[in-house]
N, C-alpha and C positions, 0 to 999 in steps of 0.2 A: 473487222473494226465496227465500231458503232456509229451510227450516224453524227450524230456531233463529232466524233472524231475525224470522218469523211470532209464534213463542214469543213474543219476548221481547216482541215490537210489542204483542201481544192479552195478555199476564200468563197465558198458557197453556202446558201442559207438551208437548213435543217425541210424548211416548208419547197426549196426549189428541188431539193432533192428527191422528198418525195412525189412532187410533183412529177419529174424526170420519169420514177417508178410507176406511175399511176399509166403515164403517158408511154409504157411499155421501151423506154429507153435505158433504162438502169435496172439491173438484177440484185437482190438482197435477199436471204435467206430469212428465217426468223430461227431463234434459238426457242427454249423451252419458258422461258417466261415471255417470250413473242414479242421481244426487239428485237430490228430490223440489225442484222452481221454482213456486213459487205466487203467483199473480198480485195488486197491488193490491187487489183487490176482495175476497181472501182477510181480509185484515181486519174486512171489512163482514160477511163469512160468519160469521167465527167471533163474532164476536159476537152475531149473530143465533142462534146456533145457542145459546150461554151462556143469553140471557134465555130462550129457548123451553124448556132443562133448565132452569133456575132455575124457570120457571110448573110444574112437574111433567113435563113431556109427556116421554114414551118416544121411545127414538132411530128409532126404527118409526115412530112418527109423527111428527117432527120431517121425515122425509127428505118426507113427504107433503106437508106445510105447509110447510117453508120456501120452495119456491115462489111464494107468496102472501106472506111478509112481507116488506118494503120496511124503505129506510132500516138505518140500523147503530146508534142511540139508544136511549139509554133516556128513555120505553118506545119498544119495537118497534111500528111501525105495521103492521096485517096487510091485504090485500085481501079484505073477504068474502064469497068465492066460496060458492054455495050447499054446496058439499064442507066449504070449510075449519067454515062453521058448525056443520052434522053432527057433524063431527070435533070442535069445542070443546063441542059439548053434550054430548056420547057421554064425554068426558074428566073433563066436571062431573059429570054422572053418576055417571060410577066413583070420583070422589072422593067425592060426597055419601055414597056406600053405603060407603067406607071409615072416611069420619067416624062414620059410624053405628056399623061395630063396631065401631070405637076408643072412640066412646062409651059401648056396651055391655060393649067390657073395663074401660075404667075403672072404672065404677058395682062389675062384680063384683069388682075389687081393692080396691075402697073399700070393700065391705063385708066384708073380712077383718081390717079394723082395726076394733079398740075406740071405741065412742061417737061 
């Protein structure tokens, strides 16, 4: 299929698609006049690809793990290869420590207000 049909198929914009492809997450062929043909299963990617940025995860790490997630549903079902766990602790992680100083700007903007 052609990319506008991909688009329209997944509720994805033409420019996030390629972007996907740039960023080594999505595969497309080119035919002989060199648009971009992507297969069936392109479907199943890009939605894989949606929930995994929907959980937080960077397009850096997405290209690592999406190997390991199955299925095209919501939710995404993952394979837990001893890597992919690493990588989801290492992510919790980084969230937990950005909760934290989001929790410490809050408290110091909340005491600039009165009472």
């Amino acid at each position: 299929m052609l990319i506008g049909e991909l688009a329209q198929r997944t509720g994805v914009s033409q420019r996030s698609l390629r972007y996907y492809e740039q960023q080594g997450l999505l595969c497309a062929d080119r035919d002989v006049h060199g648009y971009r043909r992507y297969g069936p299963e392109s479907v199943r990617t890009v939605a894989r690809i949606r929930a995994l940025l929907a959980a937080g995860l960077s397009t850096d790490v997405i290209r690592d793990v999406l190997p390991c997630v199955a299925g095209g549903g919501d939710p995404i079902e993952l394979d837990l290869c001893p890597d992919l766990v690493r990588t989801i602790r290492r992510e919790l992680a980084t969230l937990d420590a950005r909760i934290g100083e989001l929790q410490c700007s809050r408290s110091a903007l909340a005491g600039f207000l009165p009472g």
